[in-house]
C-alpha positions in Angstrom: 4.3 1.1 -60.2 1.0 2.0 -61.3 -1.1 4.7 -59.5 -4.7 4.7 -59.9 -6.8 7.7 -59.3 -10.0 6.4 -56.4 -13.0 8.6 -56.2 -14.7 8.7 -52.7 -18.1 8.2 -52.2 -20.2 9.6 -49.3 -22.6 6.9 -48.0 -25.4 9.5 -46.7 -22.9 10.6 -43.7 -23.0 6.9 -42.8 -19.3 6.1 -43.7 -17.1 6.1 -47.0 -16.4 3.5 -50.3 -13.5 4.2 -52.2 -14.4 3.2 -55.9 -12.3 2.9 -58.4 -12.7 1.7 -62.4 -11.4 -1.6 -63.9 -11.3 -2.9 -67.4 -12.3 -6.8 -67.8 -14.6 -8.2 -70.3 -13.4 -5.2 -72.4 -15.5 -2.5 -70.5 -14.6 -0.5 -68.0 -16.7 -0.7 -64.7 -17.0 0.7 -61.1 -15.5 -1.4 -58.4 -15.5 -1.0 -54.7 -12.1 -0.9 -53.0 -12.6 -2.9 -49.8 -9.1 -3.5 -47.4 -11.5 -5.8 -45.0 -12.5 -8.1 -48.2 -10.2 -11.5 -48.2 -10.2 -11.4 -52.0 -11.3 -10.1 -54.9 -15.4 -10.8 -55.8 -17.5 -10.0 -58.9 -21.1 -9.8 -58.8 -22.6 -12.7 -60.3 -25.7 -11.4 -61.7 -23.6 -8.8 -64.0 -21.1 -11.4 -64.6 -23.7 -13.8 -66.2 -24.5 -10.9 -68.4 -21.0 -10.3 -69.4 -19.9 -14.5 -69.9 -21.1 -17.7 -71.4 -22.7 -19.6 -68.6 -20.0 -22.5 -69.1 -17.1 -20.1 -68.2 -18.8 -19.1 -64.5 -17.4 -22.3 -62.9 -19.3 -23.8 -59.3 -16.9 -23.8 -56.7 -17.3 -25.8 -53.7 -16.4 -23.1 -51.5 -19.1 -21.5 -49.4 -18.4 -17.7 -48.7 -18.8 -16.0 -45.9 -19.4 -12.0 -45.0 -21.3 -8.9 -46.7 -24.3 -9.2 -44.2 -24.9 -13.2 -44.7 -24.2 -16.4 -43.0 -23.0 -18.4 -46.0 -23.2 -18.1 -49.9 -22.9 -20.1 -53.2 -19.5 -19.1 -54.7 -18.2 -19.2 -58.7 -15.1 -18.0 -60.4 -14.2 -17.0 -63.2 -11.0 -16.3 -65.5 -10.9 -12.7 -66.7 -8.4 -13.2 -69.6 -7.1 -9.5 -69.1 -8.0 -7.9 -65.9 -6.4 -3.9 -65.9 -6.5 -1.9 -63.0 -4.9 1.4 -64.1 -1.9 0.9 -65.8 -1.5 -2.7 -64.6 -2.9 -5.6 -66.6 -3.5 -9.1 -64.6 -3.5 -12.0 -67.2 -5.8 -14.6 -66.5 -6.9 -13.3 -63.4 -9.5 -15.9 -61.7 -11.9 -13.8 -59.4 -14.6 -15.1 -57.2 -18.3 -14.9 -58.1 -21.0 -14.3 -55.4 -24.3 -12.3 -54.5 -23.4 -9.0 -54.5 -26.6 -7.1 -54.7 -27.1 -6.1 -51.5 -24.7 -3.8 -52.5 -25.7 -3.0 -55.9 -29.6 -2.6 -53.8 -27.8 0.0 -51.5 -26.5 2.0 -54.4 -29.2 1.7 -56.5 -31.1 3.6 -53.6 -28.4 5.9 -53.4 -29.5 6.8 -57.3 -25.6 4.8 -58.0 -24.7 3.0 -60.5 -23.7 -0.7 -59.7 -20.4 -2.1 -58.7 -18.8 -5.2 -60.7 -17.1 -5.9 -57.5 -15.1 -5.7 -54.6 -11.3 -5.6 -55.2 -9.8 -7.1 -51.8 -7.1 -8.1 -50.2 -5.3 -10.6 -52.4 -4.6 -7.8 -55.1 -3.7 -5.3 -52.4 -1.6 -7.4 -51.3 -0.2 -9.0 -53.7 0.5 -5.5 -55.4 1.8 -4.0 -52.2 -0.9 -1.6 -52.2 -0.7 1.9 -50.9 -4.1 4.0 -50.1 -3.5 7.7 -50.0 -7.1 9.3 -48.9 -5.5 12.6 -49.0 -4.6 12.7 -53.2 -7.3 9.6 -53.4 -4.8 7.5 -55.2 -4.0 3.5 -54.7 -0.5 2.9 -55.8 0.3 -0.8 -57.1 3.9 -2.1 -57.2 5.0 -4.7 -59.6 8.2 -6.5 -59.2 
């Protein structure tokens, strides 16, 4: 079990993200914890910045949500993905748009996310939220 402290951040009394930090690429970056996201998503505009252009691979998966109808979708292998204490080998993420939320925070005077971690970690890991200590347990087998 690895438990991974989550800060909370205060969306101008409009609602709550949870963030938390990951290390892939070798840096360590912001992410947004999202229970209602299907699976995990990196922003592809830092991702481009961070990876050859031949290792962002097309999929031919459209995705849907985060305030549009349909998007152009990528993925990529992160050959060490750590969230806390946990280290994912080889993890293959999904690559969209995401700077509608990287717009939001930059209003906000935020940094920008990497991502979304969603619901195939959490529940892969059998995750547990705890708003109260602001923690997210994972469980390995």
């Amino acid at each position: 079990m690895t438990e991974i402290p989550l800060q909370i951040l205060n969306l101008q009394d409009d609602g709550f993200h949870l963030l938390l930090d990951i290390t892939a690429f070798g840096q360590t970056f912001k992410t947004v914890l999202d229970t209602g996201a299907s699976r995990t998503v990196l922003d592809k505009s830092m991702v481009s910045m961070l990876v050859q252009e031949h290792l962002l691979l097309s999929t031919d998966r459209l995705s849907t949500g985060l305030g549009t109808n349909e998007m152009e979708s990528f993925k990529v292998t992160i050959p060490n993905f750590h969230i806390g204490a946990l280290i994912i080998p080889d993890f293959e993420a999904a690559v969209i748009d995401l700077s509608a939320i990287n717009y939001a925070y930059q209003k906000l005077d935020l940094d920008p996310v990497l991502g979304v971690i969603g619901g195939d970690l959490l529940m892969k890991y059998g995750a547990v939220i705890n708003y109260t200590n602001l923690s997210l347990k994972l469980f390995t087998d």
